[in-house]
C-alpha positions, 0 to 999 in steps of 0.5 A: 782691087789688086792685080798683084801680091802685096810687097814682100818683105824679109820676115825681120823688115815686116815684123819692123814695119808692122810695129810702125804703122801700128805705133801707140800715137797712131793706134790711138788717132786712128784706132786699131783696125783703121791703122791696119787697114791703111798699113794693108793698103799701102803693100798693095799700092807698092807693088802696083806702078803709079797712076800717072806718068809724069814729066818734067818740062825744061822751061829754061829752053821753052813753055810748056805748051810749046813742048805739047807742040813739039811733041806732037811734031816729034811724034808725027815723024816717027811712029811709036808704040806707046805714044803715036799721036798728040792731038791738041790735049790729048795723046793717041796711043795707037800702037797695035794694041791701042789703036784709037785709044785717046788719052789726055795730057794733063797740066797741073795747076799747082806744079805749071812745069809738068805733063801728068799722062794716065796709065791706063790698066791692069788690062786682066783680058790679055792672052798668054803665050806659050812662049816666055821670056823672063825678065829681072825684077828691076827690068819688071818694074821698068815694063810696068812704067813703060819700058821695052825690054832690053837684053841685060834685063832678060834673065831666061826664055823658052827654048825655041825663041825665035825673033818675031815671035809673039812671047809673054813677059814675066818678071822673076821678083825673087830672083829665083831664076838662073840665067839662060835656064829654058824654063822657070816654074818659080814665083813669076808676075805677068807683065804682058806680051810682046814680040821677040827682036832676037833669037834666043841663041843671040840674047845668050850669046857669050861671044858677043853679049848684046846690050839692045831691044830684047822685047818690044811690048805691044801688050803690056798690063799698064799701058803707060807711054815710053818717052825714050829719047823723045825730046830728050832735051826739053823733057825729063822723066821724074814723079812728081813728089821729087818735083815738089822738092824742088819747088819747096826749096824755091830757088831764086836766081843769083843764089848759091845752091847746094844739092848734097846727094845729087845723083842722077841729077833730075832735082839738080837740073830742075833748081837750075831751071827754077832760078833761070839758070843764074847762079850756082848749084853745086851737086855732089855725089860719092860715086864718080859714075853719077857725077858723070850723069849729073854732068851729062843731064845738065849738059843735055838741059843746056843747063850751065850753072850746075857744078858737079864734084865727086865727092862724099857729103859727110865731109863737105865741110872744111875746117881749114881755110880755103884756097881763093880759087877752089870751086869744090868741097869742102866749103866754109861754114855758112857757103849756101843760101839753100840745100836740099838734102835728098837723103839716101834712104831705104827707098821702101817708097819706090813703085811699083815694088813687089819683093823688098830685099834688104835686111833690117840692117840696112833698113836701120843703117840709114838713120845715122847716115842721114843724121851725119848728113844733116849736120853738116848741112846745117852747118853749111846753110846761111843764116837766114837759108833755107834746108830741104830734107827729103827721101823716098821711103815711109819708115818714122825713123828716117823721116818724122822722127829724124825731124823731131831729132833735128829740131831737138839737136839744132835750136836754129832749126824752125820748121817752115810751111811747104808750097806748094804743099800737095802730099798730106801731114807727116805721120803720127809716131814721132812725138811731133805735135799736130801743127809740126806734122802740119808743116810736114808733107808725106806723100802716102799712097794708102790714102786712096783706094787702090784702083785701076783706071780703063779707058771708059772711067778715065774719059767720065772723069773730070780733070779736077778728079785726075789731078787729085788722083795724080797727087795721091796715087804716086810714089812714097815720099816725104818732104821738110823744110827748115829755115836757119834762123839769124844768131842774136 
C-alpha cells in the first residue's frame, strides 16, 4: 500500500508516458487493464525508496567477510545513529528510536562483492511535532535513503527553532517554499523527525552561511543505515542494477576499458576492482567538477589504473593520427576492448521520486544524445569487444527502441546474453522479438507489489525471499550488451 502520492509529472511528460505503457505490442501481450495496472504500479514504486540499501565492497583492498568485520569494529568505536551494532550477520540498529532492532546483512549469491541491508518501514505511528523544518526535495530523497539533514538542504522552519529541539521534517517536493519563510502551508511529505543541531537564526544566517548538520534524524519514516564516512575506503554506496553493469561488462585484467560517461566514478572504480586493478580504464566526463570526483574515488579506492580526462564523449573519436605519448581522448578507431556507455538519461528511474520536473523536451532531447554517443563507441570498440548500454530510466525511446536502431544502423552489432542477468526482459514497444527482449535486462519495480517491510515480516522472512525482493524492489534500470563481431 502506499505511504506516499504516486510521482507527479508535467501534464505533456504523463500524457507521453501514458501512451508508452500503454503502446499497441504491449496492450496486445498483457491486455488493457494488466498494462494499467503495472503502469499504476511503477508511480507508486517511484516515489517510494528501495527496499534494500545497497553497498558495494572494494574487494581490491580486502573480502567482503573481512569488511563485515571491520565494520563491526568501526562501529564498535563510535556509536552511531543508524547503525551501532554488527553482530556476526546481522546489524543492530540501536539509535533511540531502534534500540533492539535487529537487522540482517545480506550477501547476494549472484553479485559476491556486495551488502544488501533492509530498510525497514514506512513507520505510519510517528508523532508529529509542532515545530517544523522544511527541507528541499533532493535533500528529501537523500532522509528517505538514510541521509541527515544538512544545512544547504533546509529550505524553511518554524519560527522559534532552537538547537535540541525535537522538530518534524518535511520535504517541499514542488519546490513551493520560499527560503527563510516561517511557515509553509503548500504541498508537503512528512519524512520524520529529528533533533535540531542549530538555531534557526544560524541556519539562515547571511553573514556566515553554515554548510553542516542541520537535523540529525532520529525518527525517520524509512529506517535505512547511513554509511557516511564509515569505512570510506572499503565501502561504496551504489543500487545494485549499476553494480550489475559492471558485471555485464566482465572486465578482464590487462584489457583496455573505456567507461565514456563516467561520472561520479562508482561503475569506473568498480571495472577497475573487477580486473584487479591491471590495465587501463579510461573515464571521461564533460564537466571537470566530476572529473575531479572520478579522480578522488579512485584515489580513495586505492585504485591506480583509472585514468580520467575531462572531456565530451561526442568527440572522443579522433580522426587525425595521434601523438605517440597522448594518453587522453580523442583516441583512434578500435583503442578499447570493452566500453560501457551509461548514457545520460532522463533519470525517470530514480527513487524515491515524487514530482518529476523536466518538460517533454528534455525527455525527448536524450535520444539523439545517446544515439551520438553510441556511435562513437561503436567506432571506438575492437572487433571482437564488448559495449555496454545502459541508463537509469524507463521510457522505450531511450532504451529498447535505441537497441532496435543500433542493430538496424550497425550490422556488426549483436546482441549478447547478459550474466548475471537478474532484472527481467526488455519490455515490448520496440519491434524487437521475444529472444532480443530475452537478451535485454529491464529492472522494472512494478514487478512486485509495492510493500513495506517491519521488523516482524523481515524476521519470518527467508534469506531466499529478501534476496528476491532486493532484485526487484530497486531503482528503474536497463541494461544491453553488444559484441563488435570480427569484419570478414
Amino acid at each position: 500500500m502506499s505511504f506516499f502520492p504516486k510521482i507527479a509529472f508535467l501534464y505533456e511528460v504523463e500524457e507521453y508516458l501514458t501512451k508508452v505503457f500503454r503502446n499497441n505490442e504491449l496492450i496486445t501481450a498483457l491486455g488493457t487493464q494488466e498494462a494499467e495496472n503495472k503502469y499504476q504500479s511503477l508511480l507508486s514504486h517511484l516515489s517510494h525508496p528501495p527496499a534494500f540499501t545497497t553497498v558495494r565492497v572494494n574487494t581490491h583492498l580486502a573480502s567482503v567477510k573481512h569488511v563485515k568485520k571491520l565494520l563491526f569494529e568501526e562501529i564498535q568505536k563510535e556509536p552511531r545513529p543508524f547503525c551501532d551494532a554488527l553482530l556476526v550477520d546481522r546489524v543492530l540498529l540501536a539509535g533511540m528510536q531502534f534500540k533492539g532492532l535487529s537487522v540482517p546483512v545480506l550477501e547476494h549469491p549472484k553479485l559476491q562483492d556486495i551488502l544488501l541491508i533492509p530498510v525497514i518501514g514506512p513507520r505510519r505511528d510517528l508523532k508529529k511535532y509542532s515545530s517544523e523544518v522544511i527541507v528541499g526535495a533532493q535533500c528529501g530523497y537523500a532522509v528517505l535513503r538514510g541521509a541527515h539533514v544538512y544545512v544547504p538542504g533546509i529550505v524553511s522552519t518554524s519560527r522559534f527553532v532552537k538547537a535540541g529541539d525535537l522538530v518534524s521534517v518535511y520535504s517541499d517536493i514542488e519546490g513551493k517554499c520560499k527560503r527563510g519563510a516561517k511557515e509553509f502551508d503548500g504541498v508537503k511529505v512528512f519524512l520524520g523527525n529529528g533533533i535540531s543541531e542549530l538555531s534557526r537564526s544560524e541556519i539562515f544566517s547571511s553573514s556566515c552561511p553554515l554548510k553542516g548538520l542541520g537535523v540529525r534524524m532520529t525518527e525517520p519514516v524509512y529506517l535505512s543505515p547511513s554509511f557516511d564516512n564509515v569505512l570510506p575506503s572499503h565501502l561504496f554506496l551504489q543500487n545494485l542494477p549499476s553494480v550489475v553493469v559492471s558485471h555485464v561488462l566482465n572486465p578482464q585484467p590487462g584489457e583496455r576499458i573505456l567507461d565514456m560517461c563516467a561520472a561520479p566514478g562508482g561503475k569506473t572504480t568498480h571495472l577497475a576492482t573487477l580486473m584487479h586493478d591491471q590495465g587501463e580504464v579510461i573515464a571521461m566526463d564533460k564537466i571537470a567538477n566530476k572529473v575531479k570526483k572520478i579522480k578522488q574515488n579512485a584515489e580513495l579506492l586505492q585504485l591506480n589504473c583509472i585514468k580520467a580526462f575531462c572531456f565530451d564523449g561526442i568527440k572522443a573519436l579522433s580522426v587525425e593520427k595521434r601523438e605517440a605519448k597522448q594518453e587522453g581522448p580523442p583516441f583512434l578507431p578500435e583503442s578499447f576492448d570493452r566500453i560501457l556507455l551509461d548514457a545520460p538519461c532522463s533519470g525517470m528511474g530514480q527513487r524515491p521520486n515524487m514530482a518529476y520536473s523536466s518538460t517533454l523536451k528534455e525527455v525527448t532531447s536524450y535520444q539523439p544524445l545517446q544515439r551520438k554517443l553510441f556511435t562513437v563507441a561503436v567506432k571506438l570498440l575492437k572487433p571482437g569487444g564488448v559495449l555496454v548500454y545502459s541508463t537509469c530510466t524507463i521510457t522505450l525511446s531511450e532504451n529498447e527502441e535505441q537497441v532496435a536502431w543500433a542493430l538496424k544502423t550497425f550490422p556488426c552489432l549483436q546482441l549478447h546474453p547478459q550474466e548475471p542477468h537478474i532484472g527481467g526482459e526488455g519490455m515490448k514497444g520496440a519491434g524487437l522479438s521475444l529472444d532480443q527482449l530475452k537478451l535485454l535486462q529491464r529492472f522494472d519495480p512494478s514487478a512486485m507489489t509495492l510493500q513495506g517491510m517491519d521488523i516482524n515480516s523481515l524476521q519470518d522472512s527467508r534469506e531466499d525471499d529478501l534476496i528476491s525482493l532486493a532484485n526487484k524492489d530497486c531503482i528503474g534500470f536497463f541494461i544491453a550488451k553488444f559484441i563488435k563481431l570480427n569484419s570478414k
